[in-house]
N, C-alpha and C positions, 0 to 999 in steps of 0.2 A: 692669584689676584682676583679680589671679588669686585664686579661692575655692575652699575646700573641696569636696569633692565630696561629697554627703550630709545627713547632716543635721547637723554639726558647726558651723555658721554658725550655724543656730537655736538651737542649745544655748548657746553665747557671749553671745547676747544674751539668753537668759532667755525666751525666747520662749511665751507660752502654749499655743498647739499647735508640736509636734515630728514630727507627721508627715507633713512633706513633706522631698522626697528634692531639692536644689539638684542640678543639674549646668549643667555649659557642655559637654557631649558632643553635640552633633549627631545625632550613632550609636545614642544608644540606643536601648533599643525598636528595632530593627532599623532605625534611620533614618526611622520611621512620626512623622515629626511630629506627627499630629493627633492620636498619643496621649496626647503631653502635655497634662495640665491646665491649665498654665499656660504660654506662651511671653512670654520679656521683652526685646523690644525697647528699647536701650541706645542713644538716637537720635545721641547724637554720633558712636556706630559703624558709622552707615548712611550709604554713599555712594549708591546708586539706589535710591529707594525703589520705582520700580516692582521692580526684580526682588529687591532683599532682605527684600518682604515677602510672607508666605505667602499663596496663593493660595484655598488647602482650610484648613476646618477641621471639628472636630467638634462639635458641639449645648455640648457640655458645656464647651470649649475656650475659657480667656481667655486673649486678647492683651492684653499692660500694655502703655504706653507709660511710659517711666522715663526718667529726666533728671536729675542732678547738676549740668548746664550752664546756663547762663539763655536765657532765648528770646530775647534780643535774639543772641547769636552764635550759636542756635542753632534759627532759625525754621522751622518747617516749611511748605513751600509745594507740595505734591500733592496735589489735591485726593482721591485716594484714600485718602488719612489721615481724612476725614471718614468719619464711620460705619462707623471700621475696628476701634479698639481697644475695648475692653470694661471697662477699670482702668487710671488714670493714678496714675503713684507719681513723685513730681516733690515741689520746694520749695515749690511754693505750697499755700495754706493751702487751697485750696477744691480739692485731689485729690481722690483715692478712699484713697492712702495717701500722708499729706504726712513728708514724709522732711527735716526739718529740717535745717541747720547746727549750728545752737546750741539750747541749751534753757534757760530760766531755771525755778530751785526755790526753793525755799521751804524753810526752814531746816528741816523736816521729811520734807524729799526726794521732795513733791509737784510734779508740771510745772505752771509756770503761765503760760509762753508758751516759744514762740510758738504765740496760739490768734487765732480771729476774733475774738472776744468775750474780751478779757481784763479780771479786775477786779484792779487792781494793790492792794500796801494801801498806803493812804494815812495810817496813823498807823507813820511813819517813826520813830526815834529817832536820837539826837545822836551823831556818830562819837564811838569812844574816843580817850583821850589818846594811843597809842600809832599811832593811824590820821593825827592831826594832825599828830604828829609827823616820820611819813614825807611829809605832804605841805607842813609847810614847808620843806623841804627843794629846791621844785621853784627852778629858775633862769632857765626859759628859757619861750617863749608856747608853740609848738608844733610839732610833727614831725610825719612820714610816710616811710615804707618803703615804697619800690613796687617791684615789680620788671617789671610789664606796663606799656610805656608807651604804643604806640598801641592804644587802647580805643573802642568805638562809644559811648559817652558823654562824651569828648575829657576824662576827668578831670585828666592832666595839665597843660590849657591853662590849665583851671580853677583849677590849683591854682597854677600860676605870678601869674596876675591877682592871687588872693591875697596870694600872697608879696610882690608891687609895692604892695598895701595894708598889710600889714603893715609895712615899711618904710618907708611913709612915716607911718607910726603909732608909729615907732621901736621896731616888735616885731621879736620872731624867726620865722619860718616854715622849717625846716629839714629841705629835700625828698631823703632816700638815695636812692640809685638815678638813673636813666634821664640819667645825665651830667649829673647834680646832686654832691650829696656824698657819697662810700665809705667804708665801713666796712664791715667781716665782721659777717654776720646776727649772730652770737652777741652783740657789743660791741652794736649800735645798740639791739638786745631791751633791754638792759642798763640803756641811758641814756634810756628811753622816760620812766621815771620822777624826770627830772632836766626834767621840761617838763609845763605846765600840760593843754594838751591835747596829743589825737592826732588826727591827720585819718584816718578811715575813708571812704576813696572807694572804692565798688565799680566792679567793672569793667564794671556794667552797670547801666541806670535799670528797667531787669524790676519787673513786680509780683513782691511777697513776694521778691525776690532779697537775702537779707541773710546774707550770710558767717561764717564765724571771725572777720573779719579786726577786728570788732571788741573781740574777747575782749587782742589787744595793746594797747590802753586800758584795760580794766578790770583786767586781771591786771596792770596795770605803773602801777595808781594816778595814770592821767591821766585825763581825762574826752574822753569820743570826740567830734568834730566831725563828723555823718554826712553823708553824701552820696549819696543810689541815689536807686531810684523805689519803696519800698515805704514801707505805716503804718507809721512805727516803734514807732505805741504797738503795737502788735501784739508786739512783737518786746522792747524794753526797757523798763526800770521809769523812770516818769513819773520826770522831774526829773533825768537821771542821763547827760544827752547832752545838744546842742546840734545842731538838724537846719540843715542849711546853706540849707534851702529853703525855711526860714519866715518870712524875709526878704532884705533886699538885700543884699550881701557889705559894704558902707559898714556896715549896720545890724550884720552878726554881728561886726566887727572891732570896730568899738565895743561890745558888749556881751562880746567877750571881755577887752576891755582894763578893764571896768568889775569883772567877776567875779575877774581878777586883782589887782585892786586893793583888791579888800575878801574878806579871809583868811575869812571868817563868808560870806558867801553861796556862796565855792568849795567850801566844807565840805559845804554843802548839796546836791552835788551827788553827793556819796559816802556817802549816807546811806542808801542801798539796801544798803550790806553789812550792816546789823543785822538784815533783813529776808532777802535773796536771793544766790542762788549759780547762778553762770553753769559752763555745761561743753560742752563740743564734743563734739557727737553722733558716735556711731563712725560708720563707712562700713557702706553697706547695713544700715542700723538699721530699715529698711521690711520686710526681710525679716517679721520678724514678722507686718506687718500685712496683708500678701501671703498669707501660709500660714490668717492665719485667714481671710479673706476666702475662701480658695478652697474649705473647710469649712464655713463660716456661710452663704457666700453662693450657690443657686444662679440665678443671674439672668442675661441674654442680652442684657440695653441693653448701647449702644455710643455713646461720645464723637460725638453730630453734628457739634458744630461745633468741633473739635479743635482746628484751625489758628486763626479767632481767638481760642477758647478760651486756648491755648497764647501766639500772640502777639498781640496787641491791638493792637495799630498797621498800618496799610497793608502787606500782603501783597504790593505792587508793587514799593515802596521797596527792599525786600532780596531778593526771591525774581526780579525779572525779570532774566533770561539776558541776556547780549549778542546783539543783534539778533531781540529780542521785540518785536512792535508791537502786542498786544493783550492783553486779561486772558483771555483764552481760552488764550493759550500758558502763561502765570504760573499758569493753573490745574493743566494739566495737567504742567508742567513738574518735571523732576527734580532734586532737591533738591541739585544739585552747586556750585555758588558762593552757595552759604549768607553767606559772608563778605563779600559786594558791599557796599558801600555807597550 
């Protein structure tokens, strides 16, 4: 992603302090690394991390570790990354600067997730006539738009077993994409809202890893069916989804065919719009909390345990090399077949 040089990125977002100076120039400051305040490491754009990561720094000098990507495609396994970075700016909620997908407000355009601790409000009111009206309208059980189909959480395979339940439940499950059924993005976006639910399967079970993708349910008046590895109460307002992991797939087919069934309990699951307003966070919306951090804060900890930190699952599984026989090699080893399964 290309940015501004300066400080025109802060100003965009509103940012409370404006002075810090963004560049991607390597050169400047005569090419004296260590004079920058801040270096950001962009880990999906590091192929060795022995040699792409700085060797010197100065007293004053933080290295961020930042990520857009999830840790499941994008695990770090060098043990040099421990006790290396000094500010994580990543999706999950317990960063130093959490850089969200989405944000849920409050009809007075206060954020009220995604936080750790959210207090949703629970005195909901009755959709209006005008909100029923679009949703009796719906015709079909549910859809999905995918356009990744081999994923490290096999959502695909998942979503076909479905569809073989749905069928024999005499529902619909209607999967775009991956040599299922075509349509141009623009028409399917269209008919999202001609179907009870949407399925939102992320492409990855990551903590805190939760997308846009499910703002194409909300914004197209279905109710999302989710699928990852994060709290979704963290992230959406109680009653307003269906998590696909809170029972057996026999038990959610059944409780979808029960809420399509009765027009008054699917109403209830759109009752968050008298209440709340979902929006897609811009790109490098962290910038902000970057700039003050490096103002506010002068302090010298550094991430120790970064890697499980980062990915919480066996370090072996995805980081050993071909022709690795120990965890000594996984440790020290270079993060180049990230992609292994």
């Amino acid at each position: 992603m290309s940015i501004d040089e300066g400080q025109k990125l802060l100003e965009e977002h509103q940012c409370p302090y404006t002075n810090c100076y963004v560049t991607t120039n390597k050169n400047l400051l005569n090419g004296d690394y260590t004079q920058f305040d801040a270096i950001v490491y962009n880990i999906s754009s590091i192929s060795n991390w022995n040699k792409d990561l700085a060797k010197n720094r100065s007293v004053h000098q933080k290295f961020v570790f930042h990520s857009v990507q999830s840790s499941e495609e994008y695990p770090v396994c060098n043990v040099f990354t421990d006790d290396y970075f000094n500010l994580t700016w990543t999706y999950k909620l317990d960063s130093d600067i959490v850089s969200p997908f989405l944000e849920v407000r409050d009809l007075e355009g206060n954020v009220v997730a995604p936080k750790q601790d959210v207090k949703w409000n629970v005195s909901l009111h009755n959709i209006n006539d005008s909100v029923k009206e679009r949703l009796r309208n719906k015709r079909r059980a549910m859809m999905w738009i995918v356009d990744t189909c081999d994923t490290s959480n096999s959502r695909l395979d998942l979503a076909k077993q479905m569809q073989s339940l749905f069928r024999k439940n005499f529902l619909d499950f209607d999967i775009y994409g991956c040599d299922m059924f075509e349509c141009p993005d623009a028409v399917c976006y269209r008919i999202i809202e001609k179907y009870y639910f949407y399925f939102v399967a992320e492409d990855s079970n990551a903590v805190d890893y939760v997308t846009a993708e499910v703002l194409k349910a909300y914004k197209n008046y279905a109710v999302p069916v989710v699928y990852g590895g994060a709290d979704y109460k963290k992230f959406l307002p109680t009653g307003s989804y269906i998590n696909l992991n809170s029972t057996s797939m026999d038990g959610i087919v059944a409780l979808l065919e029960y809420i399509m069934k009765n027009p008054e309990v699917y109403y209830t699951y759109h009752r968050w719009r008298t209440n709340y307003i979902f929006k897609k966070t811009k790109a490098l919306t962290g910038i902000c909390g970057l700039c003050a951090k490096l103002n506010e804060w002068g302090g010298t900890k550094t991430k120790k345990d970064l890697r499980s930190w980062w990915y919480n699952k066996p370090l072996f599984n995805r980081c050993v090399p071909g022709g690795a026989e120990s965890f000594s090699e996984v440790f020290s080893y270079v993060n180049s077949s990230r992609h292994r399964l």
